[in-house]
N, C-alpha and C positions, 0 to 999 in steps of 0.2 A: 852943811850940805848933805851928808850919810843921814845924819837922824831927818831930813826931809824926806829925805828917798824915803826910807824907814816907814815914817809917819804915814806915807803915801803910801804904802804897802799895805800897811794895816789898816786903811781907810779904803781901800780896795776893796777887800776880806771883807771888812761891814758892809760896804754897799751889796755886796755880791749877795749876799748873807741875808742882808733884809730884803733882798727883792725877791731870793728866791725859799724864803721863808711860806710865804702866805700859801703858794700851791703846794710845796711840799706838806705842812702841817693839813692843809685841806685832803690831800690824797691821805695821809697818815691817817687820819680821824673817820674818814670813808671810809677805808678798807677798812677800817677796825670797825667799824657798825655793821659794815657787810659783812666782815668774818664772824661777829657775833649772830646775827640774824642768820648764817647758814649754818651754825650750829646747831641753833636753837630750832630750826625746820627741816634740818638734814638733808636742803636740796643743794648741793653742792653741782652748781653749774657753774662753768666757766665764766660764760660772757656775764654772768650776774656781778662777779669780782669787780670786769673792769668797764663796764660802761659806767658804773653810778662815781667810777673814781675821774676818768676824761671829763662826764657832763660836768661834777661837783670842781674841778680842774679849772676847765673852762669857763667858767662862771665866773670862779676869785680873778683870775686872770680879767678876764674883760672887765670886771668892778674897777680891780685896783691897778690897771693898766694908766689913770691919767696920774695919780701919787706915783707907780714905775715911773713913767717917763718924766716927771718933774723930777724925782730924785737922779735921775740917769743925768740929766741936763745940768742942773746943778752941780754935780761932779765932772760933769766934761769942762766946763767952765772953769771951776777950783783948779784943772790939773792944766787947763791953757793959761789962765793967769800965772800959773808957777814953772811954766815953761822956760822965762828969762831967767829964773833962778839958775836953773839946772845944764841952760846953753852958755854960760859964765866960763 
């Protein structure tokens, strides 16, 4: 019963983890092409930083929004079925 809890713990952590993977590495990999390009033309404007990281954001987000939500569903599912486990 402990190493289920356990398990489900750590299955939490992954899920959490790959969903929110995709935007974090997209805003990572933006800002880093934006901090290089403002280097390299020395126009160091604010809003140049973070509009191209929101649109580039938003983008992954809407793509991999139906893989999010099948993964989110499948996990709601796994931890209702192991509900009778845990109500024992």
């Amino acid at each position: 019963m402990e190493a289920q809890l356990v398990a489900l713990g750590v299955e939490t952590f992954k899920i959490a983890l790959m969903l929110a993977l995709p935007g974090l590495l997209t805003g990572m990999f933006l800002g880093l092409a934006v901090s290089i390009f403002q280097a390299t033309t020395q126009i160091n404007e604010m809003t140049l930083s973070f509009i191209p990281k929101i649109i580039g954001v938003v983008i992954v987000i809407v793509l991999t929004m139906p893989w999010m939500l099948n993964e989110m569903t499948d996990f709601a599912k796994h931890v209702f079925n192991m509900m009778p486990l845990f109500v024992q």
